[in-house]
C-alpha positions as CSV (number, residue, x, y, z in Angstrom):
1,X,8.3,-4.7,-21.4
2,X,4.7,-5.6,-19.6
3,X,4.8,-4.5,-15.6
4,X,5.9,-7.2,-13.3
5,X,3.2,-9.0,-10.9
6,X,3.5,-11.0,-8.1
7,X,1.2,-13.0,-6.6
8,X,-0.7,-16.6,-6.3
9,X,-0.8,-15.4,-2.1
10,X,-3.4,-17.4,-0.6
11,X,-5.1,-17.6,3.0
12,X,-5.1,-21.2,4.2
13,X,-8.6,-22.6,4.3
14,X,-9.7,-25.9,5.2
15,X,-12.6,-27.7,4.1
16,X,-16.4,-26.9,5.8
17,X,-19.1,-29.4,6.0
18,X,-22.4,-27.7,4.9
19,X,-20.5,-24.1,5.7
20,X,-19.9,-25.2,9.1
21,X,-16.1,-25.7,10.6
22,X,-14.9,-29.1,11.9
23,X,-15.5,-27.9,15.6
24,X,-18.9,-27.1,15.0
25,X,-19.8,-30.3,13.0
26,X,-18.2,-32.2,16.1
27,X,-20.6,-30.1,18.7
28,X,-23.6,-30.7,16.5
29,X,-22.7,-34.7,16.8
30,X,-21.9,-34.5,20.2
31,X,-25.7,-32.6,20.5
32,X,-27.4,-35.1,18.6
33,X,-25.9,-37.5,20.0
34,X,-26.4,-37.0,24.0
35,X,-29.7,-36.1,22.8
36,X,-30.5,-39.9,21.7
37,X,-29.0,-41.3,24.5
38,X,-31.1,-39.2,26.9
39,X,-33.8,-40.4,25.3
40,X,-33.4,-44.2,24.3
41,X,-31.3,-45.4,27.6
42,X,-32.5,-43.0,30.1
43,X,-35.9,-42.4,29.2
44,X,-35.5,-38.5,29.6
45,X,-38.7,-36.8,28.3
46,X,-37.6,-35.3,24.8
47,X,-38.2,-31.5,25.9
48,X,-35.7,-32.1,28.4
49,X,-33.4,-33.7,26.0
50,X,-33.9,-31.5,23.4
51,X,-31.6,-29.3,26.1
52,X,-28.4,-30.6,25.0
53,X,-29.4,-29.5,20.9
54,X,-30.1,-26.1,22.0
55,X,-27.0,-25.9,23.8
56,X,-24.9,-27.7,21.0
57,X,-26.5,-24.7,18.4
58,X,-26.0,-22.4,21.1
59,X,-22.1,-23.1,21.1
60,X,-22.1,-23.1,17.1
61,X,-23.9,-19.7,17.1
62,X,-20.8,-18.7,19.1
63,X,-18.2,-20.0,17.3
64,X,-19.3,-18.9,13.6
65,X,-20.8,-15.7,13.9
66,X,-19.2,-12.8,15.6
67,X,-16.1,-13.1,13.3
68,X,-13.8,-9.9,13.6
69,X,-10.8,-9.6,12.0
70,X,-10.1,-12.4,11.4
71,X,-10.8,-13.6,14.6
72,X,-13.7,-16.1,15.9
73,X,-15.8,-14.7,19.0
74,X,-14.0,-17.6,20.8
75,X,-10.3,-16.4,20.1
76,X,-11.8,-13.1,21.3
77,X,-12.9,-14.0,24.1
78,X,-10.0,-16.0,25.4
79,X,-7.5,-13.4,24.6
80,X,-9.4,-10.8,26.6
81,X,-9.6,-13.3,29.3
82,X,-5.7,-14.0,29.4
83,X,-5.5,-10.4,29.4
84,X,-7.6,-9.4,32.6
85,X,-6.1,-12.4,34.0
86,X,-2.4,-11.3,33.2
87,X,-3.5,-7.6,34.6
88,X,-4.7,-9.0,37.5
89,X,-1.7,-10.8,38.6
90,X,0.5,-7.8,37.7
91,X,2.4,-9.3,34.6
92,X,1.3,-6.7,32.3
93,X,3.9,-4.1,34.4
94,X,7.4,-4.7,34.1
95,X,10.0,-2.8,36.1
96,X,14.0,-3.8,36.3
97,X,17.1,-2.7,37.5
98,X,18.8,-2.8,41.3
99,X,15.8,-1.9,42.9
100,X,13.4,-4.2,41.1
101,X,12.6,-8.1,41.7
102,X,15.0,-9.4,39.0
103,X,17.0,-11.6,40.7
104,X,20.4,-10.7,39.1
105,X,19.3,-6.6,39.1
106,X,19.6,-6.1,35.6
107,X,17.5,-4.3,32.8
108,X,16.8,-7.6,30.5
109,X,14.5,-7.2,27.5
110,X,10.9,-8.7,29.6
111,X,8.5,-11.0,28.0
112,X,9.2,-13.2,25.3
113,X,12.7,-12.0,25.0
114,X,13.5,-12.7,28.7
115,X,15.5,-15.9,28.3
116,X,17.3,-14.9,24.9
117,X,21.2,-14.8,25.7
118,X,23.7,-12.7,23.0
119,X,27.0,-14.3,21.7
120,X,29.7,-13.6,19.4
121,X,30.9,-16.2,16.7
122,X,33.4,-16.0,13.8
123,X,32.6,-17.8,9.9
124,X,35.1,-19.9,8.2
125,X,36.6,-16.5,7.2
126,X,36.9,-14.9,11.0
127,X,33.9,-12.7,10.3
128,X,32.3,-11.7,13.9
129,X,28.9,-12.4,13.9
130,X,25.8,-11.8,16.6
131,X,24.7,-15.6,17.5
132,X,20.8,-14.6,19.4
133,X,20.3,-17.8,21.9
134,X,17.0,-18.9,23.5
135,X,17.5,-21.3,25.8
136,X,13.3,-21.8,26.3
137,X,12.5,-22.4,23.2
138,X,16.5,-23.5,21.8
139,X,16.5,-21.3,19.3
140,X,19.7,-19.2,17.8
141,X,19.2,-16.4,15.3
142,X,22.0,-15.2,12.8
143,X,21.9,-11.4,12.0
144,X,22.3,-10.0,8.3
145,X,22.4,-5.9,7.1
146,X,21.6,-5.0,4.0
147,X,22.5,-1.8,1.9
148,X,20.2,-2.3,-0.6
149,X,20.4,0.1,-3.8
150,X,16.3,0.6,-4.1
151,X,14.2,0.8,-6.5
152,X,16.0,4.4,-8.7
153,X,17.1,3.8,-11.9
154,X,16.5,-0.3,-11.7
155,X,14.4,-1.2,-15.3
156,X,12.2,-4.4,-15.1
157,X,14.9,-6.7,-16.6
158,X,16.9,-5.8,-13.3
159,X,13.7,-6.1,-10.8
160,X,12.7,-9.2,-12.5
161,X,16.0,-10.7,-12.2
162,X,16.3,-9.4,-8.7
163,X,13.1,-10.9,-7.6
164,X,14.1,-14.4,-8.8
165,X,17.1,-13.9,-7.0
166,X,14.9,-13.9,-4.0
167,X,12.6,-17.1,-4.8
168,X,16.2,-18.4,-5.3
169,X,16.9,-17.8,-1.6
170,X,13.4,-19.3,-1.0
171,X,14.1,-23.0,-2.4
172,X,17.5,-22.7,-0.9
173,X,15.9,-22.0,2.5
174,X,13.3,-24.3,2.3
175,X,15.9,-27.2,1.9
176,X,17.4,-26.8,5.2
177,X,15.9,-29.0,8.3
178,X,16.8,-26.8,11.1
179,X,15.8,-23.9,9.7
180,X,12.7,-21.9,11.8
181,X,12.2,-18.5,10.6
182,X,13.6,-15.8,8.3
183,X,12.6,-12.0,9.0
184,X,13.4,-9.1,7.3
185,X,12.9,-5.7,9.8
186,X,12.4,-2.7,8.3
187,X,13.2,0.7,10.4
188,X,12.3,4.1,9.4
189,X,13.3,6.8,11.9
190,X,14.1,10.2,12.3
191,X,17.7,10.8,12.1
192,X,19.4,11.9,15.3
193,X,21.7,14.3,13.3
194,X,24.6,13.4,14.6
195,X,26.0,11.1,11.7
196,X,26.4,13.7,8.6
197,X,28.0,16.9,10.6
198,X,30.7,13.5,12.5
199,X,31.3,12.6,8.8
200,X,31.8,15.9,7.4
201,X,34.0,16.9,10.6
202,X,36.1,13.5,9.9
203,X,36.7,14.3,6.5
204,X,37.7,18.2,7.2
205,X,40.6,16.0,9.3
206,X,42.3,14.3,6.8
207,X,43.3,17.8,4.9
208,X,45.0,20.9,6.3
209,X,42.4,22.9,7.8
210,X,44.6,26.0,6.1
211,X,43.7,24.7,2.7
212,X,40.3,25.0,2.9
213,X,38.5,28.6,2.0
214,X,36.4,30.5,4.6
215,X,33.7,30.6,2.6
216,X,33.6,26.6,1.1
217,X,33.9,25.8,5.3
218,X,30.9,28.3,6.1
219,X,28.9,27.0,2.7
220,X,29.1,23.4,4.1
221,X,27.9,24.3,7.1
222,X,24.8,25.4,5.7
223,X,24.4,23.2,3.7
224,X,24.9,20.2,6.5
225,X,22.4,22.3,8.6
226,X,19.6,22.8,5.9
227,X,19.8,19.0,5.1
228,X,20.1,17.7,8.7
229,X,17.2,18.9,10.2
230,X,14.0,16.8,10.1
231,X,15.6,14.1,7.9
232,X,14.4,10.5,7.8
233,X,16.0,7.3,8.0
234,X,15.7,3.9,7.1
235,X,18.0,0.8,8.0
236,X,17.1,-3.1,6.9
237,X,18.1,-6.1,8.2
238,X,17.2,-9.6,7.9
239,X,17.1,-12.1,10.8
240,X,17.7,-16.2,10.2
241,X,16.7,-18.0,12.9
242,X,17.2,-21.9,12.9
243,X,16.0,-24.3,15.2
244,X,18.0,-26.6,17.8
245,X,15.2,-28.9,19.0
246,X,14.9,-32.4,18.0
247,X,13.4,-33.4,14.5
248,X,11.8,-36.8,13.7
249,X,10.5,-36.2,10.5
250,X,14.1,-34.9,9.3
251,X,16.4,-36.8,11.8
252,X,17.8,-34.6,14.0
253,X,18.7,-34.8,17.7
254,X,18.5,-31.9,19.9
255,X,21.4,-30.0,19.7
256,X,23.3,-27.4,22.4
257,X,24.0,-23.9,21.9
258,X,27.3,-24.5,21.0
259,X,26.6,-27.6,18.2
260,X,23.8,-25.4,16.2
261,X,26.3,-22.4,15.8
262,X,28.6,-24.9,14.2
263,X,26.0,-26.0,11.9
264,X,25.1,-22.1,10.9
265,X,28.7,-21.2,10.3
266,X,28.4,-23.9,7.5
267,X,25.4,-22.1,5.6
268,X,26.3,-18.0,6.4
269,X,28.8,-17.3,3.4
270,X,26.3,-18.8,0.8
271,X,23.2,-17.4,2.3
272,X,25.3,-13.9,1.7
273,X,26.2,-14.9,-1.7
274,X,22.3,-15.5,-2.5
275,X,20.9,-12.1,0.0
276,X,23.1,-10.1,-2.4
277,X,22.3,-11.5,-5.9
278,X,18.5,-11.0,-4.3
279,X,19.0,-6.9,-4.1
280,X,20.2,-7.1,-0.8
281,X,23.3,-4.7,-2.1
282,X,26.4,-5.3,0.4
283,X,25.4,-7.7,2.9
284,X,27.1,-8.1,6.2
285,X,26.9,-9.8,9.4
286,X,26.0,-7.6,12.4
287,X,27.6,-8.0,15.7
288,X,27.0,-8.6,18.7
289,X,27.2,-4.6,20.1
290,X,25.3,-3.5,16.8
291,X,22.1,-5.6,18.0
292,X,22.6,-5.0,21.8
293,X,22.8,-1.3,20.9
294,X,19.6,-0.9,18.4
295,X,17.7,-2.8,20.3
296,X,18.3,-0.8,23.6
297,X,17.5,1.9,21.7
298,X,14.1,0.6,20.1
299,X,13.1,-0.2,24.3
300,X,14.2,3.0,24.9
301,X,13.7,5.8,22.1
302,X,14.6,8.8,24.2
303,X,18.4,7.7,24.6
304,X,18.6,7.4,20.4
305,X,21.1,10.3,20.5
306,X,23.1,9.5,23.5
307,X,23.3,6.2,21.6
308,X,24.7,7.4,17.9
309,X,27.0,9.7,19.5
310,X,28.7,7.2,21.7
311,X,29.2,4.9,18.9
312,X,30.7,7.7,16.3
313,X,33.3,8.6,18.9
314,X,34.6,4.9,18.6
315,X,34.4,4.6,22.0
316,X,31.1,2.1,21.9
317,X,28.1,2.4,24.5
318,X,29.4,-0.2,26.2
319,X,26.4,-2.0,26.7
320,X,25.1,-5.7,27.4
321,X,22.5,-7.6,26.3
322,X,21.4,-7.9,29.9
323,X,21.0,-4.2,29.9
324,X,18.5,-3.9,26.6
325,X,15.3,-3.8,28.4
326,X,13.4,-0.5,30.0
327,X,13.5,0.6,33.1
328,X,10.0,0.5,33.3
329,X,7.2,-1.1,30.6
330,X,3.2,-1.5,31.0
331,X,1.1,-3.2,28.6
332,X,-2.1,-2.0,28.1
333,X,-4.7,-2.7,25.9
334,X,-4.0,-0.9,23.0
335,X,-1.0,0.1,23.3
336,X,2.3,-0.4,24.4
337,X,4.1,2.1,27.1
338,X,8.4,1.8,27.5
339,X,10.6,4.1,28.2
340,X,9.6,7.1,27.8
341,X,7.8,6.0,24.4
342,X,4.2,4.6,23.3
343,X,3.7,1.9,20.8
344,X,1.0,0.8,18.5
345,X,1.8,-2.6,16.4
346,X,-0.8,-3.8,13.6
347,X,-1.1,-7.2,12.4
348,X,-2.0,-7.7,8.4
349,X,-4.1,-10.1,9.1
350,X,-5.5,-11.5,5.4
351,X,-4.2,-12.4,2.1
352,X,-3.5,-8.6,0.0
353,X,-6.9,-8.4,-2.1
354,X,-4.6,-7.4,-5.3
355,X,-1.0,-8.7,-6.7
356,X,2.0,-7.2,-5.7
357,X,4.0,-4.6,-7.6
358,X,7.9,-3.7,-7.0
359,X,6.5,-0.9,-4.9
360,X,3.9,-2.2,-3.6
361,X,5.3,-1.7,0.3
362,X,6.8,1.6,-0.2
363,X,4.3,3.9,1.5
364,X,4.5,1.4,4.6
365,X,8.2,1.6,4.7
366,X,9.0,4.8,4.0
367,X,9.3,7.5,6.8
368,X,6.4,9.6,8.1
369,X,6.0,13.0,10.3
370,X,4.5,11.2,12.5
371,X,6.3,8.1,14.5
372,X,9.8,8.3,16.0
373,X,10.3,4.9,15.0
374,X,8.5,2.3,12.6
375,X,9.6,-0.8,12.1
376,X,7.6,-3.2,9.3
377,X,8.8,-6.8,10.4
378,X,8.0,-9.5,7.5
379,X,8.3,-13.1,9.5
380,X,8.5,-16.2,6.7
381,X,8.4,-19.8,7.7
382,X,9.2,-21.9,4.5
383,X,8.0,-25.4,4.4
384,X,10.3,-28.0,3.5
385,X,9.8,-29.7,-0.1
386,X,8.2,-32.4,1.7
387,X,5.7,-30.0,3.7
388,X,5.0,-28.3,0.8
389,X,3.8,-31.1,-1.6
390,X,2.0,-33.0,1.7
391,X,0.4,-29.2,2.3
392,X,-0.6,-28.1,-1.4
393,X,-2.3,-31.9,-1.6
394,X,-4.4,-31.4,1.3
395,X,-5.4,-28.0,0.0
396,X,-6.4,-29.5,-3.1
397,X,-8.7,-32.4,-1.6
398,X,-10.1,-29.9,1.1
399,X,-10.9,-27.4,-1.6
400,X,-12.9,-30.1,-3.8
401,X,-14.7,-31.6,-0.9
402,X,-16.0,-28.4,0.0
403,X,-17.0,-27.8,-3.4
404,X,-18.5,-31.4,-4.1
405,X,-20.5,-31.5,-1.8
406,X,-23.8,-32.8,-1.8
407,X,-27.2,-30.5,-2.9
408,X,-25.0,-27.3,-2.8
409,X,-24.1,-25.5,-6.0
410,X,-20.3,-24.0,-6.3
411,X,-20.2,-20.9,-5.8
412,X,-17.7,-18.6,-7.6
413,X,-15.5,-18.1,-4.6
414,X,-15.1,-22.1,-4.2
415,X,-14.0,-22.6,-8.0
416,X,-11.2,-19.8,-7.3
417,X,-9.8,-21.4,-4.3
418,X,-10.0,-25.0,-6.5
419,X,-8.4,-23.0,-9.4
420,X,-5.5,-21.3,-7.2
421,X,-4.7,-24.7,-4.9
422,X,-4.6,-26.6,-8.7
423,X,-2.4,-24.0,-9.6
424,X,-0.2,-24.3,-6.3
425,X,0.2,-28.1,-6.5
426,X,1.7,-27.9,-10.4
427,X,4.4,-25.5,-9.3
428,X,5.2,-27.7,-6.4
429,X,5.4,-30.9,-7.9
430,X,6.5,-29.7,-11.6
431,X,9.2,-26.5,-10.4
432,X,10.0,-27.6,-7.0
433,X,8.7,-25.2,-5.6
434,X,8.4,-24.6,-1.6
435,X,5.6,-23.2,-0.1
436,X,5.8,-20.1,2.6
437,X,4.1,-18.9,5.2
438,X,4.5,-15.0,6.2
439,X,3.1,-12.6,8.4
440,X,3.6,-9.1,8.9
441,X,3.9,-7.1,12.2
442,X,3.9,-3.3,12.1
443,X,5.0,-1.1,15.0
444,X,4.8,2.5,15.3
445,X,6.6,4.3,18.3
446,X,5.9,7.8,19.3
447,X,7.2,10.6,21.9
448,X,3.6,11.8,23.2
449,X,0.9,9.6,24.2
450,X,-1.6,12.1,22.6
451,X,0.1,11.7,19.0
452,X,-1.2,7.7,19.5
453,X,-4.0,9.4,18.1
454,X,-3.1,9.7,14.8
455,X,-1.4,6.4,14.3
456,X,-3.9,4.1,13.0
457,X,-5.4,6.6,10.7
458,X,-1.5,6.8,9.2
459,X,-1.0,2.8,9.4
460,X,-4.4,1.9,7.2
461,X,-3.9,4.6,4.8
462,X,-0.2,3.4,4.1
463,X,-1.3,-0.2,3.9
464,X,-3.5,0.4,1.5
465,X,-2.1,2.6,-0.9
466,X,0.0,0.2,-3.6
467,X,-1.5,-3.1,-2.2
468,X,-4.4,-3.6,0.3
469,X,-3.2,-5.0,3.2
470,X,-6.1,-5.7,5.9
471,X,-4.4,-4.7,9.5
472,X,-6.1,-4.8,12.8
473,X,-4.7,-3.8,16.0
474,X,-2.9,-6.6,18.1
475,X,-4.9,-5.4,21.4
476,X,-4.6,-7.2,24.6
477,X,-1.4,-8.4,23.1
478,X,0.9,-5.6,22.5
479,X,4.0,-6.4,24.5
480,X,4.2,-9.4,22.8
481,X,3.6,-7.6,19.3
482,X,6.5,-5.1,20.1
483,X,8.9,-8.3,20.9
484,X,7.9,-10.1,17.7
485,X,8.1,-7.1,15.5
486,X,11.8,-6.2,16.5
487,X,12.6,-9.4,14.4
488,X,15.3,-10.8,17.0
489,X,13.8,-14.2,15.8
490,X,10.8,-15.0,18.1
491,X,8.2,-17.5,16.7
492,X,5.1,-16.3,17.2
493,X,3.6,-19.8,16.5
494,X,5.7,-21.7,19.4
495,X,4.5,-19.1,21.6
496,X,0.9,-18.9,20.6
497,X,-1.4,-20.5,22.9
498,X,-4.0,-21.7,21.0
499,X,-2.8,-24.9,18.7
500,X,-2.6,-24.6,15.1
501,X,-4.8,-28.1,15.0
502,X,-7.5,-25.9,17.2
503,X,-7.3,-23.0,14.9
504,X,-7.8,-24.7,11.7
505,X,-10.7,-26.8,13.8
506,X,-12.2,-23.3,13.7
């Protein structure tokens, strides 16, 4: 059986008059056009008039060239103007607790987790489940884990079956209104080495300890000290966030807290049915305490072991979500300081030059000797049908304008994005298809601040060993980057503070 490929991933482009984007055609109107009125109504000599042109193709030369990473000179410069401006008034430092200027004295999670509230709610079945609330942006997030099998002994017939499991999920996702955002987190850490010598001790007391030879007791011993030091670790889970504001184009009032966790009970137990028949292995909800407790510990690495050993002795940490944030946090540049951990978070921030394999991710997600924790958060935001087939048509008439046009030959580039949007709109309109938008955040956490150091270098060489993910560094914003990557259902596009209409513009 041939290998299985997965691709058809696009970047979203919008058509270009003449190479230019729809912001710069409007400033060269706008030039040309305060130009001639200079002249013809207010009899301004034309070298003075010709001012305005020079300053219209003076503000195109910024916004075209300059291009970065995906990133216009413009966004550039705006972000590192929010971020001087954020320093300057102190809200890149965050510092909590009795002592601090929280009104209520607690350690809350800061930034864009600040007004998030944790609740417990039970399924048609009396399953506990964690219900994530934001009241800002009235969101509520639904938390899944996953004990998938991997990839070991799985033939193609299995993967391929698996993976249409998972476009399964897709077209069932994309036909629900409320729905926001789906992420699935990642975490590779090194193991605190407290769970395998608490299992091995709990099942030493279920027999008489008289039974057991001297030597098998000492054997195991060694063996559970050979194979517990410096192991790795890797836990997945996947986060569905839905939405509670109102919706015009789908009919929907805005709903409470209270009226959108009724309407999620109704989709959990087949959203488990299709998560396992995708390779998700046993999938269960996690609870309130098992989010409050791994995310405390992602704000604050150095109490990882306190942590694991208070919840193996059954008695629980006994913390609150109010209590999940550091004691301290600073933002800087490039990098993110809490706790008494650094962190580094990558964007991938254009379309994988090749096709995707069944392991094409692997060296990203596996663990490293390097970071304490790394957690690879993939955010999705599926379109509904309708979105889809309104999306894939404007792609389509965007891509043959810009390839029609007037006096300039296709190039080869052009054809390909005609061929792949042709291709888009058949498997929307014939299949049914819904189209998704994902994103990837990557965030590495160290002990030292000099071991920073060696984190990109580690980060690009993963990404682009199986598949060639393009990364850059989310500077000026890397609090925000840490938030979003712990997949505790922020969207980043209702935070973002540049428009997606002034984006595509250009």
């Amino acid at each position: 059986m041939s290998e299985q490929l997965y691709g058809n991933v696009q970047t979203p482009r919008y058509a270009r008059t003449m190479g230019l984007s729809m912001a710069s055609v409007a400033l060269a109107i706008a030039g040309a056009v305060l130009t001639f009125l200079l002249m013809m109504i207010f009899r301004v000599p034309i070298y003075f008039a010709a001012i305005s042109l020079l300053v219209a193709a003076a503000g195109i030369w910024f916004i075209e060239s300059g291009r970065k990473h995906g990133r216009t000179r413009l966004e550039r410069t705006v972000g590192n103007h929010m971020f001087r401006k954020a320093k300057k008034k102190g809200a890149t430092e965050y510092i909590s607790g009795p002592t601090s200027r929280m009104p209520d004295g607690t350690h809350r999670a800061p930034g864009l987790l600040a007004s998030t509230e944790m609740f417990e709610g039970t399924d048609h079945f009396g399953r506990p489940f964690a219900f994530l609330w934001d009241s800002i942006k009235r969101t509520g997030t639904v938390f899944f884990t996953a004990a998938a099998a991997g990839r070991a002994l799985q033939d193609e017939e299995t993967v391929d079956y698996l993976g249409s499991g998972w476009g399964g999920y897709w077209q069932q996702a994309g036909s629900l209104a409320s729905l926001a955002q789906v992420s699935v987190t990642v975490t590779s850490m090194r193991d605190t080495g407290e769970r395998l010598p608490s299992a091995v001790e709990d099942a030493r007391g279920r027999v008489e300890r008289d039974t057991i030879p001297e030597f098998a007791t000492a054997a195991v011993d060694d063996i559970v000290a050979a194979v517990n030091e410096g192991i790795g670790r890797v836990d997945a889970r996947l986060a569905v966030t839905f939405s509670a504001a109102a919706n015009a184009d789908q009919g929907l009032d805005a709903r409470g807290r209270a009226d959108l966790m009724g309407e999620v009970m109704v989709h959990l137990p087949s959203m488990i049915e299709q998560l396992e028949l995708s390779g998700g292995g046993t999938v269960s909800y996690l609870r309130a305490q098992d989010m409050i407790d791994s995310t405390y510990v992602a704000y604050n690495p150095e109490a990882a072991v306190a942590v694991e050993r208070a919840r193996l002795s059954g008695s629980g940490t006994g913390l609150t979500w109010a209590e999940v944030g550091p004691s301290y946090a600073k933002a800087h540049r490039d990098r993110y300081e809490h706790g008494a951990g650094f962190s580094q978070s990558y964007q991938v921030w254009r379309a994988p030059a090749g096709v995707f394999r069944e392991n094409s991710l692997e060296a990203i997600l596996s663990p490293d000797g390097i970071s304490e924790q790394k957690r690879v958060t993939i955010l999705y935001r599926p379109l509904t049908p309708e979105q889809s087939q309104k999306r894939v048509e404007t792609a389509v008439s965007d891509a043959s304008y810009e390839a029609n046009q007037k006096g300039r030959k296709q190039t080869g580039q052009q054809r390909a994005t005609m061929g792949r949007a042709q291709m888009t709109e058949e498997e929307v309109a014939a299949r049914g298809a819904s189209l998704i938008r994902f994103s990837f955040i990557i965030t590495v956490t160290v002990m030292e601040e000099d071991t920073l150091r060696r984190v990109p270098a580690m980060v690009r060489n993963a990404c682009q060993t199986g598949v060639q993910l393009s990364v850059r560094n989310a500077e000026g914003n890397e609090d925000a980057a840490f938030a979003i990557g712990l997949g505790l259902g922020v969207v980043p596009a209702r935070w973002a503070t540049i428009s997606p209409e002034l984006r595509q513009a250009l």
